[in-house]
Backbone as numpy.savetxt, mean C-alpha at the origin, in Angstrom:
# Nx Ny Nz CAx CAy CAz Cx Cy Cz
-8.82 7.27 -24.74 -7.47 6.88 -25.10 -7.43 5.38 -25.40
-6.60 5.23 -26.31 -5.93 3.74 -26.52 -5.35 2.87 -25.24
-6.12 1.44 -25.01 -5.22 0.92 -23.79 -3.60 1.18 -23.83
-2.46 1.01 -25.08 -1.60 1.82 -24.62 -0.96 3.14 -24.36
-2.31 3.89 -24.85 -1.72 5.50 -24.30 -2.45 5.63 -22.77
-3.01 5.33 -22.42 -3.57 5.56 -20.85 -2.97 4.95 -20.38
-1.78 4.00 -20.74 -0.81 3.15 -19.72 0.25 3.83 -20.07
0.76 4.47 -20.78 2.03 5.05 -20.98 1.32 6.57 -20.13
0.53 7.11 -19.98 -0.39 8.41 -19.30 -0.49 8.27 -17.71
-0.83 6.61 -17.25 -0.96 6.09 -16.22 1.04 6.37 -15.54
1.57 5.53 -16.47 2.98 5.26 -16.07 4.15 6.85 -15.99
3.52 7.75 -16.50 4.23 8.87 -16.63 3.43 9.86 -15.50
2.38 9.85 -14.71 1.54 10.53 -13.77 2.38 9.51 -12.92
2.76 8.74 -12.28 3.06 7.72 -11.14 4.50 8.10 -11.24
5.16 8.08 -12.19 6.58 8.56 -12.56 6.64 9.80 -12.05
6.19 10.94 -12.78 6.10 12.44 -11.85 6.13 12.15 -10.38
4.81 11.92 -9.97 4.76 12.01 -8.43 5.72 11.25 -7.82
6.03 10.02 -8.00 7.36 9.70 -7.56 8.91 10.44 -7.28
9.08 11.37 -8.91 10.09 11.94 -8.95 9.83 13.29 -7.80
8.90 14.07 -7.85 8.80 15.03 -7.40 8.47 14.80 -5.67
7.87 13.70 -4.94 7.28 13.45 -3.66 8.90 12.95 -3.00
10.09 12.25 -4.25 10.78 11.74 -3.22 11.76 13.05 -3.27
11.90 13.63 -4.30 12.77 15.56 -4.54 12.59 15.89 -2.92
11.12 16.18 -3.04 10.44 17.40 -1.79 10.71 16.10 -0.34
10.69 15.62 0.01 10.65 14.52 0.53 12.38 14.53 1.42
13.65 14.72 0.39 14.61 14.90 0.72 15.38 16.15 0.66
14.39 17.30 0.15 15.22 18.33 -0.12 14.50 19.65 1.30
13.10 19.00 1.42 12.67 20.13 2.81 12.35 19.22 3.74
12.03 17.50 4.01 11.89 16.99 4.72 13.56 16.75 5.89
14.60 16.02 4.81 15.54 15.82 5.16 16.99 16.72 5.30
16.20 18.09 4.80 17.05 19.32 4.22 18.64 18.69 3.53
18.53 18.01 2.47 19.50 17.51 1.58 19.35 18.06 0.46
20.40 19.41 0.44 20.70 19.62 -0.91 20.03 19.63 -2.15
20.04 20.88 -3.21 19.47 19.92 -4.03 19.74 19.15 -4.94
21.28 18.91 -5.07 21.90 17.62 -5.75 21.68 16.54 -5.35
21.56 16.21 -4.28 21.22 15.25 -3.84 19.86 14.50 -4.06
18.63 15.77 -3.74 17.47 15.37 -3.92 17.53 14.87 -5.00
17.69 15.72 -6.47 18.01 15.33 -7.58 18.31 13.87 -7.76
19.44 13.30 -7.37 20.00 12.02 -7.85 18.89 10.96 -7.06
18.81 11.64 -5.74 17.81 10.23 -4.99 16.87 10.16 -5.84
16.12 11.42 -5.90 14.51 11.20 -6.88 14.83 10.31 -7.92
15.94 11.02 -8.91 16.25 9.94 -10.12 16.64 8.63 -9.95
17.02 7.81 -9.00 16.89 6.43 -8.39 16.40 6.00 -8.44
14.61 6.53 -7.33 13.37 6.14 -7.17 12.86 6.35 -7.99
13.02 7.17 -9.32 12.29 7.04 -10.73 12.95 6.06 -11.59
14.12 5.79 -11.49 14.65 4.38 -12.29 14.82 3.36 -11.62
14.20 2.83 -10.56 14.81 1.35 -9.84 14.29 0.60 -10.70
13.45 0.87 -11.67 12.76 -0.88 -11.80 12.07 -0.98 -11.51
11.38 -0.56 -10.37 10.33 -1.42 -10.34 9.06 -0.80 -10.58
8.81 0.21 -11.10 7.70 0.95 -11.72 7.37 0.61 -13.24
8.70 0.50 -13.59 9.13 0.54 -14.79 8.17 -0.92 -15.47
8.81 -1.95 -14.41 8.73 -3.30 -14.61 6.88 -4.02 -14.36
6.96 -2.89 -12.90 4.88 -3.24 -12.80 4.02 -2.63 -13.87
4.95 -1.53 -14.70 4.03 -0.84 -15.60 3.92 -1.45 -16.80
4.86 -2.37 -17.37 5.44 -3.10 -18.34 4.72 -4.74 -18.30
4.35 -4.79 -17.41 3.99 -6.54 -17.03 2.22 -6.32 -16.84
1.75 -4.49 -16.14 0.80 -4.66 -16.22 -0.16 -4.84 -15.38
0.99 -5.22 -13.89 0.29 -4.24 -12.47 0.04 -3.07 -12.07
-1.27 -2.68 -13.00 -1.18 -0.98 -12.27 -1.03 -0.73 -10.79
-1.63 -1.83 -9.88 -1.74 -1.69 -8.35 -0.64 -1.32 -7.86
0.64 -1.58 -8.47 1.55 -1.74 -7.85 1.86 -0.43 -8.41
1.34 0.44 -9.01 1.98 1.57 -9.48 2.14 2.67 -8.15
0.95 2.23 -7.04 0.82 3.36 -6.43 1.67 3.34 -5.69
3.05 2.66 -5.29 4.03 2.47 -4.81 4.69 4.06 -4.73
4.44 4.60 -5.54 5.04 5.90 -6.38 4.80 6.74 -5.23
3.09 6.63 -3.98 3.05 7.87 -3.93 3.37 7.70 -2.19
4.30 6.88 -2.28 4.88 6.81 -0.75 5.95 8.37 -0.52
6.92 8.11 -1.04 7.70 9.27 -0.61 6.65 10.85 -0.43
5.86 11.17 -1.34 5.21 12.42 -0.71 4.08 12.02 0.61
3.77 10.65 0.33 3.09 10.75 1.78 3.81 10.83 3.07
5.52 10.28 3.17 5.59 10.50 4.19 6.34 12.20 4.06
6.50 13.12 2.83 6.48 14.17 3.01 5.49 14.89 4.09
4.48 14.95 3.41 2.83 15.14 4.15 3.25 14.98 5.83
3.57 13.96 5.91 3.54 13.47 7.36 4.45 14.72 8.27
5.46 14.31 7.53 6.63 15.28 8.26 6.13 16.90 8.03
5.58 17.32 7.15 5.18 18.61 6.53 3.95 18.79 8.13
2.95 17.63 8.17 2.25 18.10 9.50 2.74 18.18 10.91
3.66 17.30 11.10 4.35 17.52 12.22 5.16 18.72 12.49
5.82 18.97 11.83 6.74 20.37 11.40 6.12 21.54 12.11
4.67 21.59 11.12 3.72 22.89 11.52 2.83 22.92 12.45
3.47 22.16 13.98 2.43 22.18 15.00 2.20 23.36 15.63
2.64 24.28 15.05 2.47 25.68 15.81 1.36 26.46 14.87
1.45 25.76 13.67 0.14 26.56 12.83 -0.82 25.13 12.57
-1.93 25.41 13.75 -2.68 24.50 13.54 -3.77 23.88 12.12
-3.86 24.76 11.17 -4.53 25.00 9.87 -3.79 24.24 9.25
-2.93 24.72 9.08 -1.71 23.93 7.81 -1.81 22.78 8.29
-0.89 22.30 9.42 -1.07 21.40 9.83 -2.09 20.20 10.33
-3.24 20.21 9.97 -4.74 19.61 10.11 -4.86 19.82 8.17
-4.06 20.46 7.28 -4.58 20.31 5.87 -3.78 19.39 5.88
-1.91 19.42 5.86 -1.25 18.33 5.31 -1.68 17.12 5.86
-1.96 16.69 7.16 -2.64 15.53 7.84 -3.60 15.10 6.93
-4.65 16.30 6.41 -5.89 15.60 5.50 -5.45 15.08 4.74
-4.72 15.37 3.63 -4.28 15.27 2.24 -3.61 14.26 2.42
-2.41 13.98 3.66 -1.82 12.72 3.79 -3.04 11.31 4.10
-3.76 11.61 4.63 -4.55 10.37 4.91 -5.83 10.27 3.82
-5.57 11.38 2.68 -6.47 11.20 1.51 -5.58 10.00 0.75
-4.43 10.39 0.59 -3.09 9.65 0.10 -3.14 8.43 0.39
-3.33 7.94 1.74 -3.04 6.93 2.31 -4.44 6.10 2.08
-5.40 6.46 1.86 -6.65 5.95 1.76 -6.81 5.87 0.11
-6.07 6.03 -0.63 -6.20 6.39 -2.28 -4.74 4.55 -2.26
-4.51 4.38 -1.64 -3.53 3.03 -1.23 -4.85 1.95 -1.50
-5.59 2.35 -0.70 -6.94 0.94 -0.68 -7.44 1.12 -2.03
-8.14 2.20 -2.03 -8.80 2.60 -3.89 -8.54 2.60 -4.90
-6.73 2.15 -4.87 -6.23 2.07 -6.24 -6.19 0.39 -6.43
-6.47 -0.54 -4.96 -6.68 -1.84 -5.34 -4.80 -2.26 -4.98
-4.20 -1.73 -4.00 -2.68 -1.64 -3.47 -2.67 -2.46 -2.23
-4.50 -2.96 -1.95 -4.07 -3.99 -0.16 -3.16 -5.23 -1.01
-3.19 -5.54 -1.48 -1.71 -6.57 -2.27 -0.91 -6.43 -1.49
-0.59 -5.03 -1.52 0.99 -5.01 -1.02 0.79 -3.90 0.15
0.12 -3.95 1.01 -0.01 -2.82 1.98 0.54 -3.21 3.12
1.39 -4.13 3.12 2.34 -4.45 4.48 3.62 -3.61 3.43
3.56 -4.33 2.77 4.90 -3.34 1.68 5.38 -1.83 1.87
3.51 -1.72 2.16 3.84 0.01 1.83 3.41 0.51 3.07
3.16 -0.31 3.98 3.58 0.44 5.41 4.43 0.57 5.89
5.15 -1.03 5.58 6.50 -0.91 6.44 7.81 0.12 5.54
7.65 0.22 4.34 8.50 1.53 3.35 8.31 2.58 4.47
6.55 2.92 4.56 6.17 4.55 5.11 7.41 4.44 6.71
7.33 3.66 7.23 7.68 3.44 8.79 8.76 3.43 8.81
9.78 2.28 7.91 11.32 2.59 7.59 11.55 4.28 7.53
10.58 4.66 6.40 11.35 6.09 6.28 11.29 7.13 7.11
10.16 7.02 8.13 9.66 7.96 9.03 10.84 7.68 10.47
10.97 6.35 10.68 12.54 5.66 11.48 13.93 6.61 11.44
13.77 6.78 9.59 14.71 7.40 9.55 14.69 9.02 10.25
13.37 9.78 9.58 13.69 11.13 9.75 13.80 10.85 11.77
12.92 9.48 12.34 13.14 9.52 13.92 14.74 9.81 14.16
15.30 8.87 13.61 16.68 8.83 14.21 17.59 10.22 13.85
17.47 11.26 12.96 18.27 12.02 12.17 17.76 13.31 12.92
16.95 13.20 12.93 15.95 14.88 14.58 15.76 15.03 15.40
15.51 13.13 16.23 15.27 12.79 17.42 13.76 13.11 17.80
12.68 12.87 16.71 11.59 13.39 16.98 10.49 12.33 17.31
10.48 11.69 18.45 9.99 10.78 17.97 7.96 10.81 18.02
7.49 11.92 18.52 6.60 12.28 18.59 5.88 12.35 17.23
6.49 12.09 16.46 5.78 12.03 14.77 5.03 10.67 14.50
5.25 9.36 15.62 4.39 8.82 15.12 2.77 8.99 15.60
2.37 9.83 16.45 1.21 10.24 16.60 0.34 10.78 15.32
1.35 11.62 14.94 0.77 12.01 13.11 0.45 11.08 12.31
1.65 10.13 12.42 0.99 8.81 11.90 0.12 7.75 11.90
0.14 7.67 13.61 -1.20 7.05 13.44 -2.73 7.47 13.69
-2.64 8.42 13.52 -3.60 9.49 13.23 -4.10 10.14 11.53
-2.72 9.90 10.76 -2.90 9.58 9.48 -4.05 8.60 9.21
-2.73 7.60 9.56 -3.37 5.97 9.29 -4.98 5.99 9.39
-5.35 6.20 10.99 -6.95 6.08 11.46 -7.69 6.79 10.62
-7.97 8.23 10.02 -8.06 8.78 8.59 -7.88 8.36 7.89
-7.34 7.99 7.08 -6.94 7.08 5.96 -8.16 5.64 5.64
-7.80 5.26 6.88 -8.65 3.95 7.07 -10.69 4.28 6.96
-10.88 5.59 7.92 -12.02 6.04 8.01 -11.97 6.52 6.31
-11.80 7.09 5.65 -11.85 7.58 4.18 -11.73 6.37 3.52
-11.05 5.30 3.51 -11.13 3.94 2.92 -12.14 3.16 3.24
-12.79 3.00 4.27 -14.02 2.20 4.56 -15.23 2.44 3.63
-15.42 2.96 2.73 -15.97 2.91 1.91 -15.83 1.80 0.92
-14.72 2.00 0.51 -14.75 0.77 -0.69 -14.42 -0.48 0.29
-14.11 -0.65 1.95 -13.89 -1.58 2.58 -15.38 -2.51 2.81
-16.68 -0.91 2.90 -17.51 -1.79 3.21 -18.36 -2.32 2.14
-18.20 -1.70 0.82 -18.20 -1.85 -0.48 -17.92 -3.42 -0.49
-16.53 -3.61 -0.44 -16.20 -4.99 -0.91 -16.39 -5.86 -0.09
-17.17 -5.51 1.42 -17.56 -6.82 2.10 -18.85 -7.04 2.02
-19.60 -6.11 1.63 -21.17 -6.07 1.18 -20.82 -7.07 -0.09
-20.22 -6.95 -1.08 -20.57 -7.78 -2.09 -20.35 -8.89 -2.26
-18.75 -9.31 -1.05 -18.41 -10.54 -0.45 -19.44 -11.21 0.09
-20.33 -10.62 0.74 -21.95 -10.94 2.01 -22.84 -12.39 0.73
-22.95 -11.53 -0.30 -23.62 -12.09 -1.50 -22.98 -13.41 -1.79
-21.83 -13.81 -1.70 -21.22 -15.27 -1.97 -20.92 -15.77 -0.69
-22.04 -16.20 0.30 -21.53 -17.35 1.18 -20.85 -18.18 1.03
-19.59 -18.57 1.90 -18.61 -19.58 1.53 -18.85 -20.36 2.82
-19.91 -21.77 2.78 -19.60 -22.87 3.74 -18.74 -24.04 3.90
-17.92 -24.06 4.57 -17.32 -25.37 4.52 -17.23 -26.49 5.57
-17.97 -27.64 4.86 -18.86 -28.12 5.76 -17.49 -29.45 6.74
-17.11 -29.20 7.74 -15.93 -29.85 8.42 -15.69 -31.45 7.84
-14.51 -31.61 7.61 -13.90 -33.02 7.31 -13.70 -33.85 8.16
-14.01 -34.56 8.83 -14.12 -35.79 9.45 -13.88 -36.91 9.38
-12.96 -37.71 9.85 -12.59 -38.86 9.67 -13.18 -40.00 10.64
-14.12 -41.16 10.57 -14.34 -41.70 11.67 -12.68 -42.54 12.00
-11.67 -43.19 11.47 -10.43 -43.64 11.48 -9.32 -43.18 10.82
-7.91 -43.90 11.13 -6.94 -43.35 10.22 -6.88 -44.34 8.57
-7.45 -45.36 8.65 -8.08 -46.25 8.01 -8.83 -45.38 6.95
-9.66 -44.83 7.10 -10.33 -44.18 6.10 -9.58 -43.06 5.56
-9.09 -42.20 6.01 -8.21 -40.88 6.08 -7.25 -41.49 5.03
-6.60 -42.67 5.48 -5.68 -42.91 4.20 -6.08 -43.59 2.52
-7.37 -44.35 2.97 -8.08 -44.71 1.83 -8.76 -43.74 0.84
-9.11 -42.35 1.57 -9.19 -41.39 0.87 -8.45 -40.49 0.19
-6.70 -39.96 1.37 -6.09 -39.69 0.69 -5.65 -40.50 -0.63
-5.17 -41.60 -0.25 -4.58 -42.65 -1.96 -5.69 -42.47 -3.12
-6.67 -42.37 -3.01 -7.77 -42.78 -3.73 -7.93 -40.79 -4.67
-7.28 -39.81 -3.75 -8.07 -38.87 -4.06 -6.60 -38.14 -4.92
-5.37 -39.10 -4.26 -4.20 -38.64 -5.30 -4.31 -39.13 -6.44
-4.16 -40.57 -6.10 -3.87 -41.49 -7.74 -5.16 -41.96 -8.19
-6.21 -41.73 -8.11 -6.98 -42.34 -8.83 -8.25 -41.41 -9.53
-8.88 -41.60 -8.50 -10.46 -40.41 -9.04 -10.41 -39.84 -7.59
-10.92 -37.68 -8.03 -11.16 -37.69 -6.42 -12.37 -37.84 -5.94
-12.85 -37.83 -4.32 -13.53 -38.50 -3.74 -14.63 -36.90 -3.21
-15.85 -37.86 -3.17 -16.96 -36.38 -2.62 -16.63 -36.58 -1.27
-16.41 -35.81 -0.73 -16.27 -35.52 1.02 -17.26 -35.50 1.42
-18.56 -34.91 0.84 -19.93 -34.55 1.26 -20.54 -36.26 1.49
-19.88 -36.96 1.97 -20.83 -38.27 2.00 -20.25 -38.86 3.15
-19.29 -37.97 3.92 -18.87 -38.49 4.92 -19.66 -38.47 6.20
């Protein structure tokens, strides 16, 4: 494909799952209607800000999209603690989800998209009184993380290859400290390595 048809391909796959994760999300998670689901999904498919990361050219930020079905997933495993199968698949699939956060290149914003997952999971706490769901979660999470350590240890192996030393700054006075700062604003800057 053309770089702009795999971004209009990219932006319409992130769009779906958005529309459809936050539908299912409010229509069997939160049992709301399905007018309702309807209009919320269509919200979270027009806020902007998909629209706007897809347009500018942050794909990372696309995966924003696949929060609402993950914390579907979540609630979908908690739900089915009486059928242990189901419940050990949606867990997988959620912490495939949650580990597809690191792989799409989303640690950018992964305080972002925890604290979204946690707001919303707050909510279904307060609306069921369940509060035993964050065990799912962080049991997600720890999955998630174990399935992500791959490209974690990926990118510190290749980090290993560029040693970064920095050899301490030292001042023997405040005398010097300021002759260096002035010297290293307004004039030429100064090698530190000779201190």
């Amino acid at each position: 494909f053309s770089p702009l048809l795999s971004l209009k391909l990219i932006f319409l796959f992130f769009s779906l799952i958005g529309f459809f994760g936050t539908f299912l999300l409010l229509n069997k998670s939160f049992k709301k209607n399905i007018y309702i689901s309807l209009i919320a999904a269509s919200l979270f498919l027009f806020n902007g800000f998909l629209n706007y990361r897809a347009v500018v050219g942050h794909v990372t930020f696309l995966s924003y999209a696949f929060i609402p079905i993950y914390c579907y997933l979540i609630i979908k495993s908690f739900e089915n603690k009486e059928n242990k199968s189901r419940s050990i698949f949606y867990l997988l699939v959620s912490s495939i989800v949650f580990a597809n956060f690191f792989h799409s290149g989303s640690a950018v914003i992964m305080i972002h998209i925890i604290l979204s997952i946690i707001f919303i999971l707050f909510i279904y706490i307060y609306l069921n009184e369940k509060l035993k769901i964050i065990y799912s979660l962080i049991l997600s999470f720890l999955i998630g993380i174990l399935i992500a350590s791959s490209k974690i240890h990926a990118s510190l192996s290749f980090l290993s290859n560029f040693p970064r030393e920095y050899p301490p700054l030292v001042f023997e006075n405040y005398y010097q400290l300021a002759i260096t700062a002035f010297k290293s604003l307004f004039l030429y800057p100064i090698d530190i390595s000779t201190f």
